[in-house]
VEXBA-337527 format. One record per atom (N, C-alpha, C): x, y, z. Coordinates in steps of 0.02 Angstrom, whole numbers, plus 32768, in hexadecimal, padded with zeros to 4 digits. Each point is the difference from the previous one (the first is absolute). Layout:
// VEXBA-337527
XYZ/...
//
This chain:
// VEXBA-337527
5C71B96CA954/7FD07FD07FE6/80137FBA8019/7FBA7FDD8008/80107FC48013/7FED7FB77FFD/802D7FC38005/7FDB7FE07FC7/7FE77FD08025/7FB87FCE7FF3/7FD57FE28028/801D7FD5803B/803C7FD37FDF/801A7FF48037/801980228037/801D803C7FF9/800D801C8021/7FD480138035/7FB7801B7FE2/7FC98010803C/7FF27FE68026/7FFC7FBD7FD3/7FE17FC68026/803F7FEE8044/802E80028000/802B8007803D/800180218024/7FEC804E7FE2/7FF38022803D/7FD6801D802B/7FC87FE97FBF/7FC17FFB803A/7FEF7FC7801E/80127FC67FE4/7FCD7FC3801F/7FC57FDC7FF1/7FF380267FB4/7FCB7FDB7FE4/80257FDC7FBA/7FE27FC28001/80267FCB7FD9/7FFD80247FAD/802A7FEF7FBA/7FEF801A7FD0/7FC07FE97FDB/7FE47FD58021/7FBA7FD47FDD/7FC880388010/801080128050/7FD08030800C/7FE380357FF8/805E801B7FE4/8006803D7FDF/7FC680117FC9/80127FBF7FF6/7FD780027F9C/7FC77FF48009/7FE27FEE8035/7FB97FE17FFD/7FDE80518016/80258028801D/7FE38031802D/7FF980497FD2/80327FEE7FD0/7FF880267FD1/7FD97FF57FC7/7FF37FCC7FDF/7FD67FE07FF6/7FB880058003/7FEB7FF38044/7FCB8002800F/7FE2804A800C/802B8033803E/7FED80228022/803580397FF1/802D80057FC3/802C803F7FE4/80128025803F/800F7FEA8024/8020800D804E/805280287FEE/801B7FF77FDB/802B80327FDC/800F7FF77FB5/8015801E7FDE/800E80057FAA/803780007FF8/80367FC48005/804A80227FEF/7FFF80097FAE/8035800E7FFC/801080087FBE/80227FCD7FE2/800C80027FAF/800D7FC67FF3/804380147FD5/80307FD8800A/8050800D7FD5/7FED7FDD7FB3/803880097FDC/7FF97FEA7FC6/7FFD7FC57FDE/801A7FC8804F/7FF27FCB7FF5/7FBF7FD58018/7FCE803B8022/7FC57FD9801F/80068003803C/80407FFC801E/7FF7800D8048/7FFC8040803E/7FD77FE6801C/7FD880398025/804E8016802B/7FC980438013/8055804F8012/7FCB80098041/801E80038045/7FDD80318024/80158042801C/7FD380158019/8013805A8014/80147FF48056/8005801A801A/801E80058045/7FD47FFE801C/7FC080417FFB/7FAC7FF88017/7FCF7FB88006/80207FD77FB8/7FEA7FCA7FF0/7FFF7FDC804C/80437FF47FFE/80287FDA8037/7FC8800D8048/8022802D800F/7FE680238056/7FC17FDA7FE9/7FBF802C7FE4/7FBA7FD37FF4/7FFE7FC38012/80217FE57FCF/7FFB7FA98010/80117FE98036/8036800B803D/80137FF98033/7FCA800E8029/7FD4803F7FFB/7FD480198028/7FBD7FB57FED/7FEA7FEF7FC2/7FCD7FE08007/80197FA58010/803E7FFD8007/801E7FBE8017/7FF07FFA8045/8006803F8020/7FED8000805F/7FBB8003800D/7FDE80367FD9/7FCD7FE77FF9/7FCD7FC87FFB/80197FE27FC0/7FDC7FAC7FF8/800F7FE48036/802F7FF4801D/80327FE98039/7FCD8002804D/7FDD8045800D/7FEA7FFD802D/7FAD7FF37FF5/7FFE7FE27FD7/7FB37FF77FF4/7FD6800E7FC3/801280437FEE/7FD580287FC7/7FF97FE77FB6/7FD77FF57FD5/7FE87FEA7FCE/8025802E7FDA/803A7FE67FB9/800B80227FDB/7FDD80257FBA/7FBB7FDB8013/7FD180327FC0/7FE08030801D/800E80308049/7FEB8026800A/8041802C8006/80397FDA801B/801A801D7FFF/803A80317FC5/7FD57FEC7FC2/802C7FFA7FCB/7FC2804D7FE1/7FF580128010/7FD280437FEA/8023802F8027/80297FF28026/802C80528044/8031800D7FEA/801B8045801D/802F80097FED/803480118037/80448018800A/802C7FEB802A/7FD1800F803B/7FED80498011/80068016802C/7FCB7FE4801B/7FCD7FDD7FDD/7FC57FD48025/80127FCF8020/80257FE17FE2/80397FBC801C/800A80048035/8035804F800A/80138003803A/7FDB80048046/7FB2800D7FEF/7FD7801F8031/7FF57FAE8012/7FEA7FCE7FB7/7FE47FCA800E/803A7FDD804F/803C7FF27FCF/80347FF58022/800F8018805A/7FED80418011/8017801F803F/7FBE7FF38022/7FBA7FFA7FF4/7FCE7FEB801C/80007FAF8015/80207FDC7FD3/80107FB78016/802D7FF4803F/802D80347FF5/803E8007803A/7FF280178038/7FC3801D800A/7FEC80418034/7FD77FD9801E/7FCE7FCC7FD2/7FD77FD0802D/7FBD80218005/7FC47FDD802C/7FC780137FF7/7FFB80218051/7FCF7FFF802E/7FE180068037/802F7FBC8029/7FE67FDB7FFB/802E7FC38014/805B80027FEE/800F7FDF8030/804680027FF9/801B7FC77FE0/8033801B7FC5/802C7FC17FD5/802C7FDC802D/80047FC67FEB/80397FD4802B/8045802B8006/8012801F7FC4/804380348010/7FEF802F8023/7FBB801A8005/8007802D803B/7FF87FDF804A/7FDF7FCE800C/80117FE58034/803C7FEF8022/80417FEC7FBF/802E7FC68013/802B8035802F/7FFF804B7FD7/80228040800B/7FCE801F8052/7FB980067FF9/7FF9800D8052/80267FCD802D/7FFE7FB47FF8/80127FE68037/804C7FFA8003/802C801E7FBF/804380078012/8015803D8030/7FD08034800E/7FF180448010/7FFB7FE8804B/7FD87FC8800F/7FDD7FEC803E/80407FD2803D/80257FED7FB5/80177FCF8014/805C802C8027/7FF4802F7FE4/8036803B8007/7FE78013804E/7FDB80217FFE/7FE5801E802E/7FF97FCF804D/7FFC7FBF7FED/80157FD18043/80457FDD8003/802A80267FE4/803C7FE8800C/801E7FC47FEE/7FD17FDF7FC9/80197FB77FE0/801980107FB5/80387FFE8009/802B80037FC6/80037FBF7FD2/7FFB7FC78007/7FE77FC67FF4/7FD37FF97FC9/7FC080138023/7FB880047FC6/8010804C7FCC/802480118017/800A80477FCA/802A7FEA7FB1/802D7FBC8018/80117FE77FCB/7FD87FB77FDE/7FCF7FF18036/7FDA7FD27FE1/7FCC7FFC7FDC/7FED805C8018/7FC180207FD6/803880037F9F/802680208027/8016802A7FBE/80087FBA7FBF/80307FD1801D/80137FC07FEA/7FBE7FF17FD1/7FC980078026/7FC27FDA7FEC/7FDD802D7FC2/7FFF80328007/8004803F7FC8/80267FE47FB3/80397FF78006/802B80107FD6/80007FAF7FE0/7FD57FB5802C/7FE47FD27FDF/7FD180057FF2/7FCE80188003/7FC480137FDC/7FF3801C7FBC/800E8031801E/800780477FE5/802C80147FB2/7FE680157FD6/8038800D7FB7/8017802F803D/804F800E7FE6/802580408021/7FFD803E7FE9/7FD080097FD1/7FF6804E7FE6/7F9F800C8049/7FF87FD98024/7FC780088026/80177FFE8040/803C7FD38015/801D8003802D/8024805A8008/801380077FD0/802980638008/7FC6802E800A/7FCA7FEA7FC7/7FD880458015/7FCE7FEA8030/7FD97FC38005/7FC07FFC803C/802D7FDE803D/80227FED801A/802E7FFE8032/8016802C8014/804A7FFF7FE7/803E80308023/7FFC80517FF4/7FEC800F7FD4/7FF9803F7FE5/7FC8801B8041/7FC17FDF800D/7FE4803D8035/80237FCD802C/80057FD1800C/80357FEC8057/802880568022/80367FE27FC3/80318035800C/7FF280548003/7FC97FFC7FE0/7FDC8060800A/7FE37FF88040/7FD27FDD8019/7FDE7FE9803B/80418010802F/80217FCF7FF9/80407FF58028/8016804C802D/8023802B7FD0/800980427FF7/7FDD802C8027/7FBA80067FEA/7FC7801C8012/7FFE7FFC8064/800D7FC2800C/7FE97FE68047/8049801E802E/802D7FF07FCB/804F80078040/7FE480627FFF/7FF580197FBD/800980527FF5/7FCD8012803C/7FC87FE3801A/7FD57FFC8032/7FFE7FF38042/804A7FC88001/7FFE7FF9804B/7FE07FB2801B/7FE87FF07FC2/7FD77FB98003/80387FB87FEC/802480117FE2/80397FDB8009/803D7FF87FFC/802A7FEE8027/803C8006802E/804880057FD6/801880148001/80587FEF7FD6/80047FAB7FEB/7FFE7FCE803B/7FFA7FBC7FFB/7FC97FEA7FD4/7FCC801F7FFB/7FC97FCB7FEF/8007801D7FA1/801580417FF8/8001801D7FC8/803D7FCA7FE9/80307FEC8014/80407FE87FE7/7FDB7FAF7FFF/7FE47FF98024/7FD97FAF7FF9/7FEF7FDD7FB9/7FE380457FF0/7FD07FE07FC5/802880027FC7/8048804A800F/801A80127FBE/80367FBC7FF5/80207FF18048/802C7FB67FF8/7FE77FCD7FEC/7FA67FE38003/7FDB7FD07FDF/8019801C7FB8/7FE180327FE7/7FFB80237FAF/804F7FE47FE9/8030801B8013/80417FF97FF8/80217FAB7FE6/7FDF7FE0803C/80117FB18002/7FE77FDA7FC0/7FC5801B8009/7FC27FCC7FD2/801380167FBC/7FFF80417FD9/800180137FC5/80577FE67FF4/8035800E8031/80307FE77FD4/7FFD7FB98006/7FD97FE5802C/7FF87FB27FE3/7FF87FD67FB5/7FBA80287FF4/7FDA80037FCC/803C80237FB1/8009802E8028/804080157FB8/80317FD67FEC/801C7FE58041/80417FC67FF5/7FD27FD97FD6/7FE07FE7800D/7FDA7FC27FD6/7FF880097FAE/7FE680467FF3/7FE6801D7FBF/803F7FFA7FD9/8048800F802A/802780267FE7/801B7FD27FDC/7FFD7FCF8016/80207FC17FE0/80007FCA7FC9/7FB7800A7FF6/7FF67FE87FBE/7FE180437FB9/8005804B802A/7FFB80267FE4/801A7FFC7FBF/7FDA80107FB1/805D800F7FC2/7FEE80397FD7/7FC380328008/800B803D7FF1/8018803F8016/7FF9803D7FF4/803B80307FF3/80107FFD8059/8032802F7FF5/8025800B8055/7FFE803C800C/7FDE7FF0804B/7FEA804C8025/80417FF4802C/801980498022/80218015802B/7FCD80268025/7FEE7FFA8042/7FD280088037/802680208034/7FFC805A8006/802A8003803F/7FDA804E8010/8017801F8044/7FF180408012/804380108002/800A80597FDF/8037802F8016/80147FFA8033/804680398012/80098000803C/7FE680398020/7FEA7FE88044/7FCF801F8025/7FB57FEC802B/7FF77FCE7FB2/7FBE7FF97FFB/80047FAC8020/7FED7FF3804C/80057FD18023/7FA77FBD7FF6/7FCD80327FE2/7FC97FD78008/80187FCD7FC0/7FDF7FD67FF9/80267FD37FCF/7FB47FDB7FF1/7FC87FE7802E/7FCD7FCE7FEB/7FCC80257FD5/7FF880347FE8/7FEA80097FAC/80477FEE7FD5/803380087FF2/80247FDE7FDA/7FF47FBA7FF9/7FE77FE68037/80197FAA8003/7FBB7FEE7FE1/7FDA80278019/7FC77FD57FD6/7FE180217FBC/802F80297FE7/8011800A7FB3/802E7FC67FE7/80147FF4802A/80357FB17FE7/7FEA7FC28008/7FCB7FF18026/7FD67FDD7FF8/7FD27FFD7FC8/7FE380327FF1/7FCC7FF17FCE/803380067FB9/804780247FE7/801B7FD87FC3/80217FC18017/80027FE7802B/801C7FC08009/7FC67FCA7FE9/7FD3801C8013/7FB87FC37FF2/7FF580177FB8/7FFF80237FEB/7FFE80147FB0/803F7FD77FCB/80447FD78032/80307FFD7FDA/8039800C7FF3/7FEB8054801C/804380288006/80367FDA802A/80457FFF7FF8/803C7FEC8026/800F80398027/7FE180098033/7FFF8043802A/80597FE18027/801580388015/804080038030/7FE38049801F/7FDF7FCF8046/7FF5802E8041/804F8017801F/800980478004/8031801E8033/8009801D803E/7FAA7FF28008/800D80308051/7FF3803E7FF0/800080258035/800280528000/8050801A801A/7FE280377FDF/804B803C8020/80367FF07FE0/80037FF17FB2/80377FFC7FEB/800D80267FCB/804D80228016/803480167FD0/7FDF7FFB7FB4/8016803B7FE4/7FE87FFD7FBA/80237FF17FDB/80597FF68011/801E7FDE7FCE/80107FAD7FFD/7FEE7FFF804C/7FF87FA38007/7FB87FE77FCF/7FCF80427FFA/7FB07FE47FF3/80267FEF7FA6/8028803B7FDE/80097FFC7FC9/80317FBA7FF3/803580078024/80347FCD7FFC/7FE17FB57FFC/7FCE7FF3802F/7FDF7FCB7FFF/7FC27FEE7FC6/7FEC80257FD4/7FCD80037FD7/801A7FFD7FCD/803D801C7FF5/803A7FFB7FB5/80267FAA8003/800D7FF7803E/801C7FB0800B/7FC67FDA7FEE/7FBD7FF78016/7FE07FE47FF6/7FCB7FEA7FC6/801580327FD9/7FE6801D7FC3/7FBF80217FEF/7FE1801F8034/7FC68010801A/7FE280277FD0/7FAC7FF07FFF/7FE0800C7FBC/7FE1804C8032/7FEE80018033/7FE980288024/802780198047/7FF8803C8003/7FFE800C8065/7FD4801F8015/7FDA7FEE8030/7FD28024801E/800C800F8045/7FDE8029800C/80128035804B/7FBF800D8028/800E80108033/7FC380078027/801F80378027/7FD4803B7FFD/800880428037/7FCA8007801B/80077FFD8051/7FCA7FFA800C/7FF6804A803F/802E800E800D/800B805C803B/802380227FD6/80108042800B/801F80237FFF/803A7FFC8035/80377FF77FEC/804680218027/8041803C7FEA/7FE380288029/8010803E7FF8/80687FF7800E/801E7FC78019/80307FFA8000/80287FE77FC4/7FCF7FCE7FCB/80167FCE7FCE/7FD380227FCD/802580327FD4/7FCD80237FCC/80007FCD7FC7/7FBC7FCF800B/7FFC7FC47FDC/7FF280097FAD/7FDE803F7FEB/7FFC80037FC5/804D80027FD0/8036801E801E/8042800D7FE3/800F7FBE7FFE/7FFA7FCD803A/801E7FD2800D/7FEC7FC67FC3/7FAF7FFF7FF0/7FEB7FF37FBA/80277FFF7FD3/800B804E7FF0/8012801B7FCF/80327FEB7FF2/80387FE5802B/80437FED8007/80077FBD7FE1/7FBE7FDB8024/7FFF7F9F7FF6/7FE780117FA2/7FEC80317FED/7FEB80027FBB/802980157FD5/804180098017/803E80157FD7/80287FDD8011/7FF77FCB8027/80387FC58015/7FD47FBE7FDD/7FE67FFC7FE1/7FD07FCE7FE9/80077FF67FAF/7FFD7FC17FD8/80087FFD7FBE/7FB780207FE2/8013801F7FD8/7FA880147FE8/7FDB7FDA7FE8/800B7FAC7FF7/7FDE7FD87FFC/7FCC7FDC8039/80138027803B/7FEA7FE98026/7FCA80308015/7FC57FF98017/7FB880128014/801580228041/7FD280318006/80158019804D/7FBD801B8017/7FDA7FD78037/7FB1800F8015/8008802B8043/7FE38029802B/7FF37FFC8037/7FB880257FF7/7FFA7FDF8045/7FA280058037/80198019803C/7FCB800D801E/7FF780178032/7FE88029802A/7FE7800A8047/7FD78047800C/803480307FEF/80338009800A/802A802B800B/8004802F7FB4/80137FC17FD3/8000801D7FB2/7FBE80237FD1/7FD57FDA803F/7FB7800B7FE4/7FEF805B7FF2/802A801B8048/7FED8047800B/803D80387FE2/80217FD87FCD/801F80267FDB/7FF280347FCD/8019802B8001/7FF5802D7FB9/800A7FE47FC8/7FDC7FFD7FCA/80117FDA7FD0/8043801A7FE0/8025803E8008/802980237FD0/80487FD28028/7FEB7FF08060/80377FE68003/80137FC2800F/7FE07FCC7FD3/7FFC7FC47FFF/80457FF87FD6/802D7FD08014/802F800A7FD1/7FEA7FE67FAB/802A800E7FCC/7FDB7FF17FB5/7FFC7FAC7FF9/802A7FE08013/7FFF7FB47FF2/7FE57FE78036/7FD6801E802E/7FC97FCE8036/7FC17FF77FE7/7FF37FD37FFB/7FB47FE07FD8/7FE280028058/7FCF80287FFA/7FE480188045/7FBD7FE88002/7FFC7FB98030/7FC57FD47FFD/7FEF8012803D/7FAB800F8009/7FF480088034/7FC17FF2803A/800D7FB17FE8/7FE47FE28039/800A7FAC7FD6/7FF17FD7802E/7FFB7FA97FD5/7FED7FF57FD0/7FD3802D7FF6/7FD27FE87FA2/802580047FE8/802C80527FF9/801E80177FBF/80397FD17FF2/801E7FE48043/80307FBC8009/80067FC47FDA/7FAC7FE77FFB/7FFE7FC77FFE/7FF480107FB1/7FE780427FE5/7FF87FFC7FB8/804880167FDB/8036800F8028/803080087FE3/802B7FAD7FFC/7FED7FE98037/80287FBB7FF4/7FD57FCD7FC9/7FB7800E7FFF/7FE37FD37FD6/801F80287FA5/801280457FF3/802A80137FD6/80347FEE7FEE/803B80018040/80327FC77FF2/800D7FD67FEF/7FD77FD38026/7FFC7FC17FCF/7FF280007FD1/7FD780157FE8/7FE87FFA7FB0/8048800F7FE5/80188035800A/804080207FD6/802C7FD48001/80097FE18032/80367FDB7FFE/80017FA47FC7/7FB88000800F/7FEA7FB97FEE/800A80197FA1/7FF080407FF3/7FF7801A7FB9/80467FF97FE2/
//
């Protein structure tokens, strides 16, 4: 349960608004403690986050206050997806594509740069980089683009987002993420821009890189006092049996501490052999509604 202030932190809508919205348009019902003050549910939360991006990109909250999640989400992914015409994020992302493809490494970070000033960074991950980097993939798996030009865009991605993180990280003062891939697991830019978007949320992210040791991942998350670790698997390696290796960082870890992983890799797991203490998120949403959870918890 959670209490208004709390929401209101972690979604982003002020507590005036809270009340007006409930108020007006019973957009959620918390409950009330014994002293009058309102309790929320976890569902509560996510909702409100969802119609904060919403209002955010345009939409009228007295229509949008009759839906329910899963309408949200449609409202929400149709805004992101764009019409017939192309969104400026889908543009900024063709001409980083374009800009790959002629060998200017330059505009690949001036597109991106220009993205990530514009742009909230939860639009920059998914209408940017998210199809960049599938695009990306798609063209080298094809033959359409080169070892160099694939590494072009991923060294822009690399530069720019830990730019942007150093910056966040610093005046960051809620909970602390530990940000790293197992060993094995060398892709690292879905991690980073899971650390990007709790860094812009607040979070005191500590980015680690990929391919690291599971008792340095633990050793460093117990020093630091880490509210979370999250992981990113993104292949299979049939040399580094990464699920044990989990299993290992989850018995070297205080049980106070949170333990997330994503990824394609985890995605195509059996559920029986997910280890028991991996909170198995699987894809950015479920991300961003676990960190907009956190916070609340933590702020509670």
């Amino acid at each position: 349960m959670y209490s208004i202030k709390a929401v209101s932190q972690a979604t982003g809508v002020s507590i005036e608004t809270l009340r007006a919205w409930e108020r007006r348009y019973r957009i959620v019902e918390p409950a009330r403690e014994a002293n009058g003050r309102r309790s929320y549910q976890p569902d509560d939360v996510i909702r409100l986050r969802k119609l904060h991006e919403a209002t955010q990109r345009g939409h009228p909250i007295s229509r949008l206050a009759r839906l329910d999640v899963a309408e949200l989400d449609g409202i929400l992914e149709s805004t992101r997806s764009g019409h017939a015409a192309m969104s400026p994020a889908q543009s900024l992302g063709a001409q980083m594509l374009a800009a790959a493809e002629d060998y200017r490494p330059e505009e690949c970070d001036r597109l991106l740069a220009m993205a990530l000033a514009l742009l909230p960074v939860s639009r920059v991950v998914s209408e940017v980089l998210s199809p960049v980097l599938i695009e990306v993939g798609e063209r080298w798996h094809r033959g359409q683009l080169s070892i160099a030009q694939e590494r072009m865009i991923s060294s822009a991605v690399r530069r720019q987002l830990s730019s942007v993180l150093d910056t966040y990280s610093r005046i960051a003062t809620g909970p602390i993420m530990v940000l790293t891939t197992p060993p094995g697991q060398r892709h690292e830019l879905g991690i980073l821009m899971c650390a990007l978007l709790a860094a812009a949320r607040n979070m005191r992210c500590h980015y680690l890189g990929a391919d690291l040791p599971v008792d340095e991942i633990a050793t460093y998350a117990t020093r630091v006092q880490a509210d979370v670790v999250a992981l990113s698997v993104m292949v299979v390696d049939q040399h580094v049996p990464v699920l044990d290796e989990i299993d290992r960082l989850a018995s070297l870890l205080p049980a106070r501490i949170e333990l997330w992983g994503g990824g394609a890799a985890l995605r195509g797991v059996h559920p029986d052999r997910v280890p028991p203490r991996l909170k198995l998120l699987r894809d950015l949403g479920e991300f961003e509604a676990e960190i907009t959870l956190l916070a609340a918890r933590r702020t509670h």
